[in-house]
VEXFI-102527 format. One line per field, with one value per residue: residue number from 1; chain; x, y, z of N, C-alpha, C in turn. Coordinates in Angstrom, 3 decimals. Example, Ala and Ser with C-alpha at 12.3 -4.5 7.8 and 13.67 -1.06 7.14 Angstrom:
// residues 2
kolgu = c(1	2)
kolmi = c(A	A)
n_x = c(13.190	12.850)
n_y = c(-5.690	-2.250)
n_z = c(7.800	7.080)
ca_x = c(12.300	13.670)
ca_y = c(-4.500	-1.060)
ca_z = c(7.800	7.140)
c_x = c(13.200	12.900)
c_y = c(-3.300	0.030)
c_z = c(7.800	7.870)
// end
This chain:
// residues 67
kolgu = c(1	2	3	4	5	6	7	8	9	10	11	12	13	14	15	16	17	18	19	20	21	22	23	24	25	26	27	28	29	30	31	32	33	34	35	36	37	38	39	40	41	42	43	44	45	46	47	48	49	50	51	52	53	54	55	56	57	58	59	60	61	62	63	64	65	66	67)
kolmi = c(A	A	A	A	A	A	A	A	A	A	A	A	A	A	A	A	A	A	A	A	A	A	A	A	A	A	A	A	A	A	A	A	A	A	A	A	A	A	A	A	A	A	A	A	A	A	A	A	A	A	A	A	A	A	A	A	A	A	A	A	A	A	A	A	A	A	A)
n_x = c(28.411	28.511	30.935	30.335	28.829	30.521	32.473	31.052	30.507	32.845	33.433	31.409	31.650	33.675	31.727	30.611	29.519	31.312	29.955	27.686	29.143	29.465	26.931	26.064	27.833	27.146	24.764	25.955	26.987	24.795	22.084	19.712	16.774	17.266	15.638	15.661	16.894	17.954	19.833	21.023	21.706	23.800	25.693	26.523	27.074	28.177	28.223	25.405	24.508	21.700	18.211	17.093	18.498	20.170	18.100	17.365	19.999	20.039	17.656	18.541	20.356	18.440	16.770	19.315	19.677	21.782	21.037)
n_y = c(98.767	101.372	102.064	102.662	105.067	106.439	107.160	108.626	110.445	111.650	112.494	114.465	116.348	118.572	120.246	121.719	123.401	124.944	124.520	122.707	120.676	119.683	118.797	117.065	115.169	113.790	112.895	111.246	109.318	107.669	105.268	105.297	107.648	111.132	113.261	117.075	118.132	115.684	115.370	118.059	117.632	115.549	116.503	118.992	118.883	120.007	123.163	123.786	125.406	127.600	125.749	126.888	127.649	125.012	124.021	125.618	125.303	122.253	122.375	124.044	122.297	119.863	121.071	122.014	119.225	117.800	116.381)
n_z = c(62.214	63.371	62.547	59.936	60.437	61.933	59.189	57.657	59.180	59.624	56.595	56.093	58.468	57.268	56.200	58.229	60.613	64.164	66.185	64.776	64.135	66.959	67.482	65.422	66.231	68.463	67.399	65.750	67.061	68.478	68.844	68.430	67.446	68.371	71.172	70.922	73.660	74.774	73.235	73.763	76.542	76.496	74.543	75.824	78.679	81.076	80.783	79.737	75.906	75.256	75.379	73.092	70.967	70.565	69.128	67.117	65.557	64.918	63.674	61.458	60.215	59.383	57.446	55.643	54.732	56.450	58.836)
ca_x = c(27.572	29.069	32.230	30.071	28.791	32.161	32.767	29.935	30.697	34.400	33.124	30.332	32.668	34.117	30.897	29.847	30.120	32.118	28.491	26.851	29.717	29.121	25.681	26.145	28.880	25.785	23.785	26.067	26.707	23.412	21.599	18.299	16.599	17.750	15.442	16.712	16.968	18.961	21.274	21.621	22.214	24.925	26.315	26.966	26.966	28.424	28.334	24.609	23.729	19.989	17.636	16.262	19.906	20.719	17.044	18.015	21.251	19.084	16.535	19.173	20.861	17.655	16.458	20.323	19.769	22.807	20.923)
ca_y = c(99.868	102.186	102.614	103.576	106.636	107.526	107.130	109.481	111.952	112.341	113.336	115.530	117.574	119.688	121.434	121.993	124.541	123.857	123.551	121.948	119.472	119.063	118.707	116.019	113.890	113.281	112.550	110.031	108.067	107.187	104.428	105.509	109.141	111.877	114.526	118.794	117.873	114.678	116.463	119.042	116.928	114.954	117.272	120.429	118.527	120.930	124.029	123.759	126.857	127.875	125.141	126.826	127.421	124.107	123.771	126.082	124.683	120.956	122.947	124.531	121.101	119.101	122.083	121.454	118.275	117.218	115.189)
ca_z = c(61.785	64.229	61.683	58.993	61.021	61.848	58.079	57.623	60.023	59.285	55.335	55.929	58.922	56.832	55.736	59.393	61.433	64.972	66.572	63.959	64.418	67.995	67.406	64.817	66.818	69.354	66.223	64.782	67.921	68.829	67.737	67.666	67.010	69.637	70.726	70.945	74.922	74.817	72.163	74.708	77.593	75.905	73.893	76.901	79.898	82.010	80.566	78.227	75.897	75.162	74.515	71.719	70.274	69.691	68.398	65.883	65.024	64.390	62.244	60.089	59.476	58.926	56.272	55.046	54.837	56.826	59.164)
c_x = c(28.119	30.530	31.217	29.250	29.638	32.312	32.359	30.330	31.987	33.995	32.496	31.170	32.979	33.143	30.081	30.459	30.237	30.646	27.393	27.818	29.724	27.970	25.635	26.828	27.693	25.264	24.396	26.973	25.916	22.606	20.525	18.304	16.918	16.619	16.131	17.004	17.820	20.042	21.955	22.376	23.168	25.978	27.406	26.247	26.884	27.831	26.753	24.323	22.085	19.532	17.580	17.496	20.182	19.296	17.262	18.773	20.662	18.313	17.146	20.049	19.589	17.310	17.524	20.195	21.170	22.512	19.817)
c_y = c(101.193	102.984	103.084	105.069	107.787	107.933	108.766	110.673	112.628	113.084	114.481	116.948	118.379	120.827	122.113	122.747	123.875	123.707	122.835	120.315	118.707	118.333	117.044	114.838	112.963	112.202	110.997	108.933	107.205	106.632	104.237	107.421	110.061	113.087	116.184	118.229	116.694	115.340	117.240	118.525	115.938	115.549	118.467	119.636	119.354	122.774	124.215	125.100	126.762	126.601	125.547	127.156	126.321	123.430	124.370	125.415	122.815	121.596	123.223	123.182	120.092	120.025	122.181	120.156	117.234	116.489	114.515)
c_z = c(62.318	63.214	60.404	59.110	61.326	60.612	57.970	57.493	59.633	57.375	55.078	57.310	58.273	56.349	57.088	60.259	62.934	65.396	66.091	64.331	65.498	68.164	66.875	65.470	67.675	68.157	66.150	65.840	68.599	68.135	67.109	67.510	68.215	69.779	71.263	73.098	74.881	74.254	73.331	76.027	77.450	75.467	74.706	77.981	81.137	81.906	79.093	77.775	75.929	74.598	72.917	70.337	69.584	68.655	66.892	65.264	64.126	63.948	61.134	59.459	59.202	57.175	55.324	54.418	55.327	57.817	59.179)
// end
């Protein structure tokens, strides 16, 4: 199952912006639902931006429908 997320992810990349793509990589390794705080804490370990940033960024791809 895991390869058809990769699949996925490697198709729909190209329409994503680089932090939409970061965003998504989270997304499409995880096996259940993630919420804006896990994302974040996976995603920017070291270095996280604004919660409500990557909240954004997961609003404008759900309203996309890219995830």
């Amino acid at each position: 199952m895991q390869d058809m997320f990769e699949a996925v992810g490697k198709h729909q990349a190209g329409n994503l912006s680089d932090a939409e793509l970061e965003i998504m990589e989270v997304v499409w390794r995880s096996a259940a639902p993630l919420t804006v705080r896990e994302v974040l804490e996976r995603a920017y370990p070291h270095d996280p931006p604004a919660y409500t940033t990557v909240q954004t960024v997961m609003n404008n791809l759900v309203t996309r429908k890219k995830a």
